[in-house]
C-alpha positions as CSV (number, residue, x, y, z in Angstrom):
1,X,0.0,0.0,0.0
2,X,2.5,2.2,0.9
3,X,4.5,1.2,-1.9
4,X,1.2,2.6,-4.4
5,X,1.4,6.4,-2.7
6,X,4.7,6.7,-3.0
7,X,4.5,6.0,-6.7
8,X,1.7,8.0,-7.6
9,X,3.4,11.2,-5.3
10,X,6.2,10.1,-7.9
11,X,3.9,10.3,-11.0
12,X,2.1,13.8,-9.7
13,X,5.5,14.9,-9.1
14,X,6.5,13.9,-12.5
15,X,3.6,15.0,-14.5
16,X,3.8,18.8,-12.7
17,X,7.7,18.6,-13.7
18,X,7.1,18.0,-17.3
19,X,4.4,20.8,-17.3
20,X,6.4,23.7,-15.8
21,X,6.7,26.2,-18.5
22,X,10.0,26.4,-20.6
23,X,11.1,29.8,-19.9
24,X,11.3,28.6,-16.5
25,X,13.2,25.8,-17.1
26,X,15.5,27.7,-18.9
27,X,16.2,30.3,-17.1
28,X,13.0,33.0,-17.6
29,X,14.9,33.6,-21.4
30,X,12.9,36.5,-23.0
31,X,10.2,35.4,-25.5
32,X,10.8,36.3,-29.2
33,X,7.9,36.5,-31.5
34,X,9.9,37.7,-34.7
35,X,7.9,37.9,-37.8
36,X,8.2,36.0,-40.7
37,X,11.5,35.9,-42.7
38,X,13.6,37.4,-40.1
39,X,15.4,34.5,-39.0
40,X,18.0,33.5,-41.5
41,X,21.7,33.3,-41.6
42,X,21.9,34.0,-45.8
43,X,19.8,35.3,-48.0
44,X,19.6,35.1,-51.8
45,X,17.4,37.4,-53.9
46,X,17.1,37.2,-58.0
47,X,15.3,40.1,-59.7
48,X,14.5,41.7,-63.0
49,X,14.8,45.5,-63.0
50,X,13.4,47.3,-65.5
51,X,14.7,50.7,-65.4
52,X,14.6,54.1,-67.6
53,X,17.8,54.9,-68.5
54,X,19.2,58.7,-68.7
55,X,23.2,58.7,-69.4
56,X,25.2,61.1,-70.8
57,X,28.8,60.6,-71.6
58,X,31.9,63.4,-72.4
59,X,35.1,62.3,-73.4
60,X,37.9,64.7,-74.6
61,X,41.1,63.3,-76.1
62,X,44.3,64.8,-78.2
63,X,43.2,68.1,-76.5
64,X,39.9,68.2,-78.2
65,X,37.1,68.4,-76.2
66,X,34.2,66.1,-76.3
67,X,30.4,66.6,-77.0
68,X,27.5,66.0,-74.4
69,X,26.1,62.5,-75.7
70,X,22.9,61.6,-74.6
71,X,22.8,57.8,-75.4
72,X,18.9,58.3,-75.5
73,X,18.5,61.3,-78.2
74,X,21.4,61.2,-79.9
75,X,22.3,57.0,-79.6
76,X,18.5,55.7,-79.3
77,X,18.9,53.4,-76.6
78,X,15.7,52.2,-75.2
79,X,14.1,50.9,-72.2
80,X,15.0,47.3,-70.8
81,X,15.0,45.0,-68.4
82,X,18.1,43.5,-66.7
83,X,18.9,41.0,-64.0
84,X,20.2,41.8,-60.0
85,X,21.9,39.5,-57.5
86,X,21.7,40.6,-54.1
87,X,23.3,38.2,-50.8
88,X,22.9,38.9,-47.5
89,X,25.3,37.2,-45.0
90,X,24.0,37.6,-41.0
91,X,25.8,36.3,-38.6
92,X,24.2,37.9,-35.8
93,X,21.0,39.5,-35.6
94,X,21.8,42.7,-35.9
95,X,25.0,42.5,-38.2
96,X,24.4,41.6,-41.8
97,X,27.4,41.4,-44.5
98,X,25.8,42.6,-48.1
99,X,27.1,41.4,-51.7
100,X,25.3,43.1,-55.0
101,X,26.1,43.0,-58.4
102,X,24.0,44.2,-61.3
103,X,25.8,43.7,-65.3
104,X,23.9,46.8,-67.1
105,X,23.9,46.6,-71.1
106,X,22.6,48.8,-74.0
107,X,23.1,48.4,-77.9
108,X,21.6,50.8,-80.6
109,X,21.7,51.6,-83.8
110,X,20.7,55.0,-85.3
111,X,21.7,58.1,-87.8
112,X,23.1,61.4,-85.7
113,X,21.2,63.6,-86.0
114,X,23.6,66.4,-85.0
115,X,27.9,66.2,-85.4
116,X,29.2,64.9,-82.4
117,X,33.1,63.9,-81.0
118,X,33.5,61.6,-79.1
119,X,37.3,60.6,-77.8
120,X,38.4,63.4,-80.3
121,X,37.0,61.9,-83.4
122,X,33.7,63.7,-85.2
123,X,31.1,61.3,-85.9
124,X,29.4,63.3,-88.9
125,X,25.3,63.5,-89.1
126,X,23.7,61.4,-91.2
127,X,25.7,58.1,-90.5
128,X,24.6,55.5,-88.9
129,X,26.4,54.7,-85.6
130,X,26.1,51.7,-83.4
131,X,26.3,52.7,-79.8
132,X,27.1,49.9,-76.7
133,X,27.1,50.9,-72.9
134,X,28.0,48.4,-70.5
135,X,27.5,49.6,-67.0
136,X,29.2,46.6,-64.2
137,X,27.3,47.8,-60.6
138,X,29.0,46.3,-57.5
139,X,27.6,46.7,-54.3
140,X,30.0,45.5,-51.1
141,X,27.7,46.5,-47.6
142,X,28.1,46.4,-44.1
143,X,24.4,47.0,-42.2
144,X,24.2,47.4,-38.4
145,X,20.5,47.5,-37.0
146,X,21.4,49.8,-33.8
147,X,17.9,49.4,-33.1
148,X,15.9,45.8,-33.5
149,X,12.7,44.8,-32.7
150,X,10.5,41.9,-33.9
151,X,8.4,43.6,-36.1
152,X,11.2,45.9,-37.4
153,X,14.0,47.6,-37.5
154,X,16.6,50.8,-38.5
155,X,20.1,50.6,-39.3
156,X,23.3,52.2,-40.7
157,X,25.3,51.0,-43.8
158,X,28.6,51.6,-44.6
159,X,29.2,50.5,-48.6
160,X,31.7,50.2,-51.2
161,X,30.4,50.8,-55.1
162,X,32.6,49.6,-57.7
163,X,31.5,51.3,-61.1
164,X,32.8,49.8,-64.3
165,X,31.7,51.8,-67.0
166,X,32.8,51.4,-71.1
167,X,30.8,53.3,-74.1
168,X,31.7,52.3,-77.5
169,X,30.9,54.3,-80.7
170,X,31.5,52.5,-83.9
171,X,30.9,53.9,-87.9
172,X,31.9,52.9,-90.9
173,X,35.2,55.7,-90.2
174,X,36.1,54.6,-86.7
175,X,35.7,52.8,-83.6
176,X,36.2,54.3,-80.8
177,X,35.7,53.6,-77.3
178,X,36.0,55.3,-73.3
179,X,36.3,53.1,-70.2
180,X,36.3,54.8,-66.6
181,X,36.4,52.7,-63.2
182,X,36.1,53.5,-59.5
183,X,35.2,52.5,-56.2
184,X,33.2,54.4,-54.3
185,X,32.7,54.6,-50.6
186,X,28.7,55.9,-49.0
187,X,27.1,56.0,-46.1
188,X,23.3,55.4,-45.7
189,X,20.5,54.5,-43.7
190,X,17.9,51.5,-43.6
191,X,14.5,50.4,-41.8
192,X,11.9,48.2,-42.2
193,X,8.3,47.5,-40.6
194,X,5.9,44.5,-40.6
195,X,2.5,46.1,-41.0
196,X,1.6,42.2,-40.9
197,X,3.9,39.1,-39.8
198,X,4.8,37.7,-43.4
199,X,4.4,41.5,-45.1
200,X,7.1,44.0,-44.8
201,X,7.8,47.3,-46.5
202,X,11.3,48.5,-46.3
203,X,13.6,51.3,-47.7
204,X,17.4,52.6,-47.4
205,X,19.0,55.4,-49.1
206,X,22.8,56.3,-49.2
207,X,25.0,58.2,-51.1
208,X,28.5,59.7,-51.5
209,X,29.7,63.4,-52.7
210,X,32.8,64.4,-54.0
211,X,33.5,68.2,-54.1
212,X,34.5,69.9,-57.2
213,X,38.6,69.9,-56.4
214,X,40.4,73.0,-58.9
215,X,37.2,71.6,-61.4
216,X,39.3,68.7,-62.2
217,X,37.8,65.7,-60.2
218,X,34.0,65.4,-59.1
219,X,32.0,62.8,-57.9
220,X,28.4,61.7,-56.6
221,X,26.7,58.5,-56.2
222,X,22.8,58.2,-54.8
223,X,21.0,55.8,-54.4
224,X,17.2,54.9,-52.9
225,X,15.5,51.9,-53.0
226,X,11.9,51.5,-51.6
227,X,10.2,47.9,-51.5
228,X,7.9,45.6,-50.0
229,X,8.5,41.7,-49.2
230,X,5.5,39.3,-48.8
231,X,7.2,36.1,-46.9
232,X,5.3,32.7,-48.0
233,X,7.9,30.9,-44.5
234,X,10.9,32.3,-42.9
235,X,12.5,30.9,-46.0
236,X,11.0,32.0,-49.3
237,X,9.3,34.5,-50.2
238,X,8.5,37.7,-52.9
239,X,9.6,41.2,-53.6
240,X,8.8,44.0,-55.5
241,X,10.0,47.5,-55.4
242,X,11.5,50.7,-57.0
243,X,14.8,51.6,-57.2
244,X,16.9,55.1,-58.4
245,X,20.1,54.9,-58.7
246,X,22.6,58.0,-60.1
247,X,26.3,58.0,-60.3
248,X,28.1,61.2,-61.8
249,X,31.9,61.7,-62.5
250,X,34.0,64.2,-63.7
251,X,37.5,63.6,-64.2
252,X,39.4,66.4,-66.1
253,X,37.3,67.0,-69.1
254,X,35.9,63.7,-69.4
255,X,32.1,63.2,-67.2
256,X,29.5,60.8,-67.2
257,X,26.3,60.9,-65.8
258,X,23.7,57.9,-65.4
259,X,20.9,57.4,-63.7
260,X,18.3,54.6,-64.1
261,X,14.9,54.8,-61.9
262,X,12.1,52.1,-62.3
263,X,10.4,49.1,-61.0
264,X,12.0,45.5,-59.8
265,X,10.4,42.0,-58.9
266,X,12.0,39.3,-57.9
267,X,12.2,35.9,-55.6
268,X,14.3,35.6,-52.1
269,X,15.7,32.4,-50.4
270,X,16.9,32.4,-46.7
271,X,18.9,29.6,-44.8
């Protein structure tokens, strides 16, 4: 008999164990109730951008300075859509490690409708010129979230752009062709919000000026980026969004100025 008690004071004792709650047993940890998507270690995202382009190009050589060449009146480039890799590397919550690289291309044909010189040699009007612009956008990020909370979050980033820009003119005369490179450091800012626990609208903006030294060296770089993410689990999910992005440099008498601004769509994975 007394052998039955003391196994079911055993049992109660058990059963009351097994339902004490886990924060307790653990030490009273803080509950997190993060929302959907936000808890990852990478993250992929593939896109198609579909931006429209305004670039103009100067380029003076042999001492003879360049025209103003605006690849969309004078070249008759047009509108299209290109690809985007972005990876995210978080090894702690608020510390993220961001890698982006968009290849930017434009070919056209068309007849100058106005003398131009480009490099130092005069393309004439009324010949047909076939234009290409490839424009190689790196991104290289650091993001801090100095302030974190389930449903959202703001944050610095420090960044590195790498611009990789050539512009080739070819006629039946000549081919010639300009080719500038540069990193270029920014500084910018970044939050998001969960209006819901899988949807989330974010946005970041930075940007990077270089004063006009004795007119021979200038630089700017902006650029904004406004989206909105609907998560299907923490590990897939959907984004769409618009992005402007501007980069402008002057180096001696040679300067370039690009900007493309439009929509983006694309998938995210998260590990």
């Amino acid at each position: 008999m007394r052998t039955s008690v003391a196994a079911r004071a055993v049992l109660c004792l058990t059963v009351l164990a097994g339902a004490t709650p886990a924060q307790a047993q653990y030490g009273a940890k803080p509950h997190e109730n993060r929302a959907t998507g936000e808890t990852y270690h990478v993250e992929v995202g593939a896109y198609f951008w579909n931006p429209t382009p305004d670039i103009s190009i100067t380029s003076e050589s042999l001492g003879i300075i360049g025209s103003k060449i605006d690849f969309v009146e004078d070249l008759g480039i047009e509108k299209s859509r290109f690809k985007q890799l972005k990876i995210a590397l978080r090894p702690a919550t608020k510390h993220k490690f961001r890698f982006e690289y968009t290849p930017i291309t434009y070919t056209a044909t068309s007849t100058l409708h106005r003398n131009i010189v480009f490099n130092g040699i005069l393309y004439p009007i009324s010949l047909p010129v076939q234009s290409e612009l490839q424009w190689k956008a790196y991104r290289f990020g650091y993001e801090w979230d100095f302030v974190y909370h389930d449903r959202g979050f703001v944050g610095m980033l420090l960044d590195v752009k790498y611009t990789d820009v050539q512009a080739t003119l070819t006629n039946v005369l000549d081919t010639e062709f300009v080719h500038a490179r540069a990193p270029i450091p920014a500084v910018g800012v970044v939050g998001r919000f969960y209006p819901a626990a899988n949807i989330s609208i974010s946005g970041e903006f930075s940007f990077f000026k270089v004063p006009d030294i004795g007119k021979d060296f200038e630089g700017r770089y902006y650029d904004f980026d406004l989206y909105g993410t609907v998560n299907f689990t923490d590990y897939v999910g959907a984004q769409a969004g618009y992005r402007s992005l501007t980069a402008f440099y002057k180096i001696d008498a040679d300067q370039g100025d690009l900007v493309m601004r439009g929509l983006y769509f694309g998938g995210i994975a998260r590990f």
